[in-house]
N, C-alpha and C positions, 0 to 999 in steps of 0.2 A: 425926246429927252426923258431920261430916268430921273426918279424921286433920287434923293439925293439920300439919304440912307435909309435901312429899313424900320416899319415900327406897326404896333398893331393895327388890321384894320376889324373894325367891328360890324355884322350886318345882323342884323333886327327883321325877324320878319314877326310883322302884326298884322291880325284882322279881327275879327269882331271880338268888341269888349276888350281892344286893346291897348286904348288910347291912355285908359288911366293907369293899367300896369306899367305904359312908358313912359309917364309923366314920375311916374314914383321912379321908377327906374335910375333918370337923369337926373335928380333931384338928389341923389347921391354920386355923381360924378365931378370931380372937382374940375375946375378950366383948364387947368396943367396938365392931365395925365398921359397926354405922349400918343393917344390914341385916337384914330380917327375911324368917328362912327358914320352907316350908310344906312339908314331906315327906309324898309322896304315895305310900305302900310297895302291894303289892300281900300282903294277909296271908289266910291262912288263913281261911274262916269258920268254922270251927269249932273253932277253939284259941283260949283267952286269949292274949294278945300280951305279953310283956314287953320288944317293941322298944324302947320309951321307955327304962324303964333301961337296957337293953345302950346305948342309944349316951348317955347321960348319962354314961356311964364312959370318954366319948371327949370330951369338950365340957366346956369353964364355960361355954356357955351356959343358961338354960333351958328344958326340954326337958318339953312335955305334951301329950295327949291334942287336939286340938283340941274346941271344945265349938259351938253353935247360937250363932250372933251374937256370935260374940266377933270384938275389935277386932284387928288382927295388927298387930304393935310391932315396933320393931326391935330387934333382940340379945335374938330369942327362935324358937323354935323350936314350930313346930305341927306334929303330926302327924294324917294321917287315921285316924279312928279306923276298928276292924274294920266289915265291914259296912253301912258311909258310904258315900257317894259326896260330894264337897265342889264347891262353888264362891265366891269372893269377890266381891263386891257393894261399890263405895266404902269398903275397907278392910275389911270384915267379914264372916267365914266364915260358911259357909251349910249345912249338911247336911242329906240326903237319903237315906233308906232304900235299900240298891242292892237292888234285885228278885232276891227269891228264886230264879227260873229263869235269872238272871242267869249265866252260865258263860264267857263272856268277860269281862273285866275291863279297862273303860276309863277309869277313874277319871284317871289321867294324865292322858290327850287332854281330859277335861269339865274339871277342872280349868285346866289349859295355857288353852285355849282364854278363860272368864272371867277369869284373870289377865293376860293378852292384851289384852282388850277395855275393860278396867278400867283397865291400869297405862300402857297402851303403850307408851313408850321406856323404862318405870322395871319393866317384866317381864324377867325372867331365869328361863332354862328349861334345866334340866340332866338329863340321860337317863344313868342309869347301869346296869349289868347289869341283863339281863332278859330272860327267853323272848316272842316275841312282837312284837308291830308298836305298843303302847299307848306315848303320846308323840308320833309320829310327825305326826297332822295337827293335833296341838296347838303342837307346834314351827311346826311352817308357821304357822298362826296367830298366834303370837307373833313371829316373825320379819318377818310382813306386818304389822304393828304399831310395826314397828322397834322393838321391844325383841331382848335377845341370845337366842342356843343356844347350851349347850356340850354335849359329849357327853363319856361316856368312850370311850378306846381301845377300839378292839374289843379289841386285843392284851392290854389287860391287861385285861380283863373274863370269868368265866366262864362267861356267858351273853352272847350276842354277837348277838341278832337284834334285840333293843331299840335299843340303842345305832345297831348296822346300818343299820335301817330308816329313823332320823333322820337320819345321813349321807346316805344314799341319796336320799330326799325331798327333805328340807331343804339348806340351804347353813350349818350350825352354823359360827361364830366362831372357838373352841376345838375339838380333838378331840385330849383328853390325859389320861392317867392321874388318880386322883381325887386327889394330893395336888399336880400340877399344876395343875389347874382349881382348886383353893382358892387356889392363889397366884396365877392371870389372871385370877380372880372382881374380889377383894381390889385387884389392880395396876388391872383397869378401873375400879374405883369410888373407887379413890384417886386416877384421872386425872379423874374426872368432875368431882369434887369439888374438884379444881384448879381446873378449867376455870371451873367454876361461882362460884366464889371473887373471878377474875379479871374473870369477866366486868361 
């Protein structure tokens, strides 16, 4: 069964030093805005995670674990859980055990990439701090999809090769602090939404 109509879907990939850039982030997203976000964090395998709650302290939206074939909705938030890997299939998440020998970590880029191929104009791909190059040919993918990129500044990031590397690559939209990007997220999907109105 298909989503019943279409709307944006938002994927976030974060890793180091990027938990506060997404807590500022959301912290500017209202509960309505028609969008449904997928945060793709890069976490420890061997800690429990309490990233849900820490950023549920920044959001009314809400905010869980993502699970095996669930539907993704708008004005709600999915996260990967520890030791997943995800992909989305005509609205609905998909999880994969990431291999144990696994020691790069590119859940971003697999991710990006399916939401890419699935949403095309209706994919939005945001790269926020992060050690590392993951995001990078997933943005390219999604950008050759004509869906958007936005990155954070390097300037304001404390991990700066994630973001970098996106720049670098890709030709990203935005490239602006994370409580600017909530507000050109927001202003493009309220121009779209005009547009589409009108049309």
């Amino acid at each position: 069964m298909l989503p019943q109509t279409k709307f944006y879907m938002v994927a976030i990939g974060v890793s180091a030093g990027g938990m506060e850039p997404l807590h500022e982030f959301f912290s500017q997203i209202p509960p309505d805005s028609g969008i449904a976000f997928i945060v793709i964090p890069h976490l420890n395998r061997d800690y429990v995670s309490i990233a849900d709650e820490l950023l549920a302290q920044h959001t009314n939206l809400p905010v869980g674990w993502a699970t095996e074939g669930q539907e993704v909705k708008p004005d709600c938030i999915y996260m990967l859980p520890i030791n997943k890997m995800m992909t989305i299939e005509n609205g609905y998440l998909h999880l994969q055990d990431r291999p144990v020998l696994d020691r790069s970590n590119w859940a971003v880029d697999i991710f990006f990439k399916s939401l890419a191929h699935g949403e095309k104009g209706y994919a939005i791909g945001i790269v926020l701090s992060g050690a590392g190059s993951d995001g990078t040919l997933g943005a390219i993918a999604i950008h050759n999809e004509q869906g958007m990129v936005m990155v954070q500044d390097p300037k304001t990031a404390e991990f700066t090769s994630m973001p970098q590397s996106a720049i670098l690559k890709d030709h990203p939209t935005h490239i602006l602090s994370p409580i600017r990007l909530a507000h050109a997220l927001l202003a493009f999907v309220s121009s779209e939404e005009t547009k589409a109105s009108k049309a």
